[in-house]
C-alpha positions in Angstrom: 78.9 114.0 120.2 75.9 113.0 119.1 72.8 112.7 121.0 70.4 111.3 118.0 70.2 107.5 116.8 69.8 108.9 113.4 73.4 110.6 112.9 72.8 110.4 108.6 69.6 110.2 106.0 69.5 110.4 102.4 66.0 109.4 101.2 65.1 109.5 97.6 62.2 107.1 96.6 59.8 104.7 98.7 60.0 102.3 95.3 63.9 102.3 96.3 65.8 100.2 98.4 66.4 100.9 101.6 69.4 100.3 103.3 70.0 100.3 106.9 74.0 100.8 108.3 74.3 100.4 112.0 77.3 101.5 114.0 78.7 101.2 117.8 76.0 98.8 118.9 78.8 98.4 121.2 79.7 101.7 122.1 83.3 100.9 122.3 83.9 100.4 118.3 83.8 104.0 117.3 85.4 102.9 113.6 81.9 102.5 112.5 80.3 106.0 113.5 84.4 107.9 111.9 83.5 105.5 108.4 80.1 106.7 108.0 80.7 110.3 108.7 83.3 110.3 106.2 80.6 108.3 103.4 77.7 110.2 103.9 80.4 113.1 103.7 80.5 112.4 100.0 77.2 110.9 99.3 75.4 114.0 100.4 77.3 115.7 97.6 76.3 113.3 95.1 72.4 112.9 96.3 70.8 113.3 93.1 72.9 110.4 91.6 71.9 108.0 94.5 68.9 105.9 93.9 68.6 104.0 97.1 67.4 105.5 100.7 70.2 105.5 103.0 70.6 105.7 106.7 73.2 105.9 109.2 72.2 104.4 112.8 73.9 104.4 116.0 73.0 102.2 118.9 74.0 102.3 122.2 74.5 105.6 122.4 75.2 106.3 126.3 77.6 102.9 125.9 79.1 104.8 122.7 79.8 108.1 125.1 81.4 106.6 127.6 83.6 104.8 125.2 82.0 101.0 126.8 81.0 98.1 125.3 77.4 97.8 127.4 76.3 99.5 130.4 73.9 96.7 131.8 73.4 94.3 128.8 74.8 93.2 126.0 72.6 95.2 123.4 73.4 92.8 120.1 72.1 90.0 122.4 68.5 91.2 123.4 66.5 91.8 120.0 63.9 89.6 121.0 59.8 90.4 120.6 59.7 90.2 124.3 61.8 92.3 124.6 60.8 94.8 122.1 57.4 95.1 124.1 59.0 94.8 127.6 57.5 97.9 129.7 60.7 98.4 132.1 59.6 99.3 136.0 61.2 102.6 136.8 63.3 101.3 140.2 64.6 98.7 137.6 65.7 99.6 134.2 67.8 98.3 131.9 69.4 100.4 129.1 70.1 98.6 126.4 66.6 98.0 126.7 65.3 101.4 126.4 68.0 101.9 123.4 66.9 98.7 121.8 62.8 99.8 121.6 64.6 103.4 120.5 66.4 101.8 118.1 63.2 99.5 116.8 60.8 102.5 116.8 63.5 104.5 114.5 63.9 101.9 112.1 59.6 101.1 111.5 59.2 104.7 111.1 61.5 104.9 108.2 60.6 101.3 106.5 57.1 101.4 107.0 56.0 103.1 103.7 58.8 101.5 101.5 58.0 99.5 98.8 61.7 98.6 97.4 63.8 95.8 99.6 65.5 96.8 102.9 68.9 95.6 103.9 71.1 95.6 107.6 74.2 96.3 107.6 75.7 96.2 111.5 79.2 97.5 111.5 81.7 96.4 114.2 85.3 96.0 114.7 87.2 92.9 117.3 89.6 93.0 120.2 91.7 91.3 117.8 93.9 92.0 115.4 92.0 90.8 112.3 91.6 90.9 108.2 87.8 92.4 107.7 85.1 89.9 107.6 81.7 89.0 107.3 79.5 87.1 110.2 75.7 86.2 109.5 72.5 83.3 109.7 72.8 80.8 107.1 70.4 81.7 104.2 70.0 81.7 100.6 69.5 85.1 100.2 72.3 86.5 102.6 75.0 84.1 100.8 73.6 85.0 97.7 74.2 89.0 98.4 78.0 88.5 100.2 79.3 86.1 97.4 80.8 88.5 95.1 81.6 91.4 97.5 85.5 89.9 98.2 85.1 89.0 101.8 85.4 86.3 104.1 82.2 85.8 105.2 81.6 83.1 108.2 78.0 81.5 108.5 76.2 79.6 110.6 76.4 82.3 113.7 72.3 81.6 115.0 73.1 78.1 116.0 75.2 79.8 118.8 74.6 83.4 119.2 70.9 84.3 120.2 69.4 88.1 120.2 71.5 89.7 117.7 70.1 92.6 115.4 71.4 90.2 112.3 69.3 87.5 113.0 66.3 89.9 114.0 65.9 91.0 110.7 67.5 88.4 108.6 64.6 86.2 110.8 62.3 88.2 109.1 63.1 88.1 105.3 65.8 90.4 105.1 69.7 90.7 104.1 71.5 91.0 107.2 74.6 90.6 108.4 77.4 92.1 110.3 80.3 93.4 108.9 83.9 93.4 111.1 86.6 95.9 109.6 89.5 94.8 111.8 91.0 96.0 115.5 89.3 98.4 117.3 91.9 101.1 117.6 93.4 100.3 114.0 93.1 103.4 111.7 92.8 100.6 108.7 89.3 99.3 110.2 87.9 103.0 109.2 89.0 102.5 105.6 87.7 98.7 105.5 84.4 99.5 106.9 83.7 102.6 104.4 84.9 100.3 101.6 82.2 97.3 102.5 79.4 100.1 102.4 80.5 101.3 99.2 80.6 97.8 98.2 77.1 97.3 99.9 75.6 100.2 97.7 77.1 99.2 94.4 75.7 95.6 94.9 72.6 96.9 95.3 72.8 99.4 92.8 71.9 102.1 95.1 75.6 104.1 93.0 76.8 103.2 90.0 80.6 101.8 90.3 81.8 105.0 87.7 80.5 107.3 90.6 82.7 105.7 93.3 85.3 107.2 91.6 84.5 110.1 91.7 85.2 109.7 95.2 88.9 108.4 94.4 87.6 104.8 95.1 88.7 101.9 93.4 86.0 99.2 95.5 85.5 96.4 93.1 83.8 93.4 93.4 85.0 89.7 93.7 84.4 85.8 94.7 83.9 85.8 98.8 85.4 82.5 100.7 83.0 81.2 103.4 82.9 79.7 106.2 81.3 77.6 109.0 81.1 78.0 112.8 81.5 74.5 114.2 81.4 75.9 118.1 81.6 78.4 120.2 83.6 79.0 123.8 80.8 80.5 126.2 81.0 82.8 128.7 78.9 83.7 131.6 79.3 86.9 133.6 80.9 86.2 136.4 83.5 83.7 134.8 87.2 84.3 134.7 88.3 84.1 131.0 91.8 85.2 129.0 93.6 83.9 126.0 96.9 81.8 126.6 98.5 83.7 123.0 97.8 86.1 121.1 95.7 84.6 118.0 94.2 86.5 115.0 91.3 85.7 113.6 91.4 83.1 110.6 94.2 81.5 111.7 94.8 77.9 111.8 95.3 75.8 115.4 96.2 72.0 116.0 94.3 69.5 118.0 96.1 69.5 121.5 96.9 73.6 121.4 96.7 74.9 124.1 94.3 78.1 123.9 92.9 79.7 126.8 92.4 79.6 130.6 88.9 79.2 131.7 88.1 79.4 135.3 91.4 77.8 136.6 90.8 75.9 133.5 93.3 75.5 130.5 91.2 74.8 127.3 92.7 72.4 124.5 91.3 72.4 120.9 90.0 69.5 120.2 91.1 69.1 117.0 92.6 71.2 113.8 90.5 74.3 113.4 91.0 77.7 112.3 90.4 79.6 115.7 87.5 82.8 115.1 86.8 86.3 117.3 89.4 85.1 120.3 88.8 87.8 123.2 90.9 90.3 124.5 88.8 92.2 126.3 86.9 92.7 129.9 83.7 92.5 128.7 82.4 89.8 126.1 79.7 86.4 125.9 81.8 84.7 123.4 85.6 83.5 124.4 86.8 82.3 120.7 84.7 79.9 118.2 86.2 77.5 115.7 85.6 77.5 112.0 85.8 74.7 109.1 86.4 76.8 104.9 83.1 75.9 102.8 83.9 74.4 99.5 82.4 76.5 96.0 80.9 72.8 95.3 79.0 72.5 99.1 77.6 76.4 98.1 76.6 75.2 95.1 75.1 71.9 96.6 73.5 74.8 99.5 72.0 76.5 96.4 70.7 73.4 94.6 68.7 72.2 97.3 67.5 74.8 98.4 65.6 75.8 95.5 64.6 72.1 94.4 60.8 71.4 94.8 62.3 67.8 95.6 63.4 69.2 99.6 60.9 68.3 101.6 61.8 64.5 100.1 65.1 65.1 101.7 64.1 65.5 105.2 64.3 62.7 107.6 61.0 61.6 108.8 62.3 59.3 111.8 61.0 61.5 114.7 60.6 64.8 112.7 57.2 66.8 112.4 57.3 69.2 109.9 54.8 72.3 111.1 55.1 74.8 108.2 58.2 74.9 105.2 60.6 76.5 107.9 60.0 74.2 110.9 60.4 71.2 112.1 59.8 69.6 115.4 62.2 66.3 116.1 61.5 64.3 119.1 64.1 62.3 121.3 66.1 60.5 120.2 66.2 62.7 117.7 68.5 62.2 114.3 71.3 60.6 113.4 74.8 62.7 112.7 74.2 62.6 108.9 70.7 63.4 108.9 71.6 66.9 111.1 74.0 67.7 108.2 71.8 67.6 105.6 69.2 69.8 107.5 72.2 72.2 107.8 72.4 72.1 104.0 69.0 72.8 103.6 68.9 75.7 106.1 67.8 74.4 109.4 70.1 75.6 111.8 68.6 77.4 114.5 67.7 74.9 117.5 65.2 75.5 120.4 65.3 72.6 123.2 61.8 72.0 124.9 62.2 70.2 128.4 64.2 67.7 126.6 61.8 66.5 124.8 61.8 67.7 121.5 64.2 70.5 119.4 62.4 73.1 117.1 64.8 73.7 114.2 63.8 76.9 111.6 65.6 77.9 109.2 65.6 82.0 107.3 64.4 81.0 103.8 61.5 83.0 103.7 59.9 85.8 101.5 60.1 89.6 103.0 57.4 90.4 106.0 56.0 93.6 106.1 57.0 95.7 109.0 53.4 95.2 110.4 54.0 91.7 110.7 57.3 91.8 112.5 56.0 91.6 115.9 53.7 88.6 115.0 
């Protein structure tokens, strides 16, 4: 059992890329920690073919020996600067806290002096039953990376979910996302998650695809489908929460099904959806979202504007500040419905209320900071 964040390191070059996997930040999905064991297994015998520097990370690690999701919070919900430089009182502490600054401290000492790009890969599995998929922030450069790695990959997740190590570092320049291989106790989830890691380290070159099979691997690249979270069933602590059926992820639900019971409460979809992450167990923020398939012409559209010198034209200027190229301040009343969907094509999703006065939207288009800069 290990007792080290750090359970795997390859390093070759600082002018390399860096690549960051992350397992059991819940301690209860072990799949992670059994995949990378087995990959670093067979890239340790290969190390002078690897051009990439390659570590293996896991998280909560009391949560992850007593076989837990969390023992006091929710540690892919609290990466946060303040909490980052939080000093705990000793009669008082929390720890996912102490893990988290563990974690953070781990991960500068190893970037700091690297010169090629870094990626963060979080690995996970659901209380579902469930194909492999993709969750991250909506930018550029993360659906640029995903597109051709044969996934599902679901966007849009910082308009709902604050905290998580994805949009820490994604926030900050980076790929990130978080990758789900399937059910928790499903011996397939192992497999699924080793295969996106080898995919992960072809994509950025870090192997060659002829050495993968070497390793009697036939991972391959191919289109991704995306898609958008369009809302998200929150749950507070104390609240009584269970699904009605049994649901697996990606699958479609009509307006009038009847879903889950909520404090005494049966909850109705509201309309036809595809149903995403339903829970099934004790401990969870997040009782099921809703997601909408993105067309190849909206990515393209995504991708278009984006880049185009002509998108600050686009914005609306009816109650909007713009403060730098990733923010903008909007006053009440605020925007119109349309308006709001073209700042979600442009990349402004995440939304921070002030008194009710005014939102703060930012969006994750923005170049690399250096790891000096990441608690500015």
């Amino acid at each position: 059992m290990s007792h080290s964040h750090l359970i795997h390191a390859i390093e070759t070059r600082p002018a390399h890329p860096s690549i960051f996997f992350f397992c059991c930040t819940h301690g209860n999905e072990v799949a992670g920690h059994q995949a990378l064991d087995q990959l670093f297994e067979h890239l340790y015998d290969m190390k002078e073919h690897i051009n990439a520097n390659l570590y293996a990370v896991l998280g909560n690690l009391k949560a992850y020996q007593e076989r837990t999701r969390y023992l006091d919070k929710d540690l892919n919900r609290i990466w946060t600067r303040e909490n980052l430089l939080i000093e705990q009182a000793d009669n008082d502490p929390v720890h996912e806290i102490s893990e988290l600054q563990s974690i953070y401290q781990l991960i500068t000492d190893k970037a700091r002096d690297k010169r090629g790009e870094l990626y963060f890969i979080d690995l996970h599995t659901t209380s579902s039953s469930s194909k492999p998929f993709i969750v991250m922030n909506d930018s550029l450069k993360n659906i640029q990376f995903t597109a051709s790695l044969g996934m599902s990959v679901v966007i849009g997740v910082e308009r709902f979910i604050k905290g998580s190590m994805l949009d820490f570092f994604n926030s900050r320049g980076y790929v990130s996302f978080a990758f789900e291989g399937g059910r928790h106790d499903d011996r397939d989830a192992v497999y699924a998650i080793e295969d996106l890691c080898l995919k992960v380290l072809i994509k950025t070159q870090a192997i060659s695809k002829k050495s993968t099979e070497r390793m009697n691997n036939t991972t391959s690249l191919n289109p991704s489908k995306f898609y958008e979270i369009r809302y998200r069933h929150k749950l507070e602590a104390q609240d009584e929460f269970h699904m009605i059926n049994v649901y697996r992820n990606f699958q479609p639900i009509r307006k009038g099904e009847k879903l889950a019971l909520h404090n005494q409460q049966i909850i109705k979809s509201p309309a036809d959806y595809t149903i995403f992450m339903p829970l099934y167990q004790d401990q969870g923020e997040d009782g099921f979202f809703f997601i909408k398939p993105i067309t190849y012409f909206r990515l393209k559209i995504i991708s278009i504007l984006r880049k185009s010198s002509l998108q600050e034209r686009l914005i609306p200027r009816t109650n909007v500040v713009q403060s730098d190229r990733n923010t903008l301040i909007i006053y009440n009343p605020g925007i119109k419905r349309y308006q709001l969907k073209l700042l979600h094509l442009l990349g402004f999703r995440k939304r921070k209320n002030i008194n009710g006065k005014k939102s703060i939207y930012k969006r994750n288009e923005r170049y690399p900071q250096p790891v000096e800069d990441w608690m500015s």
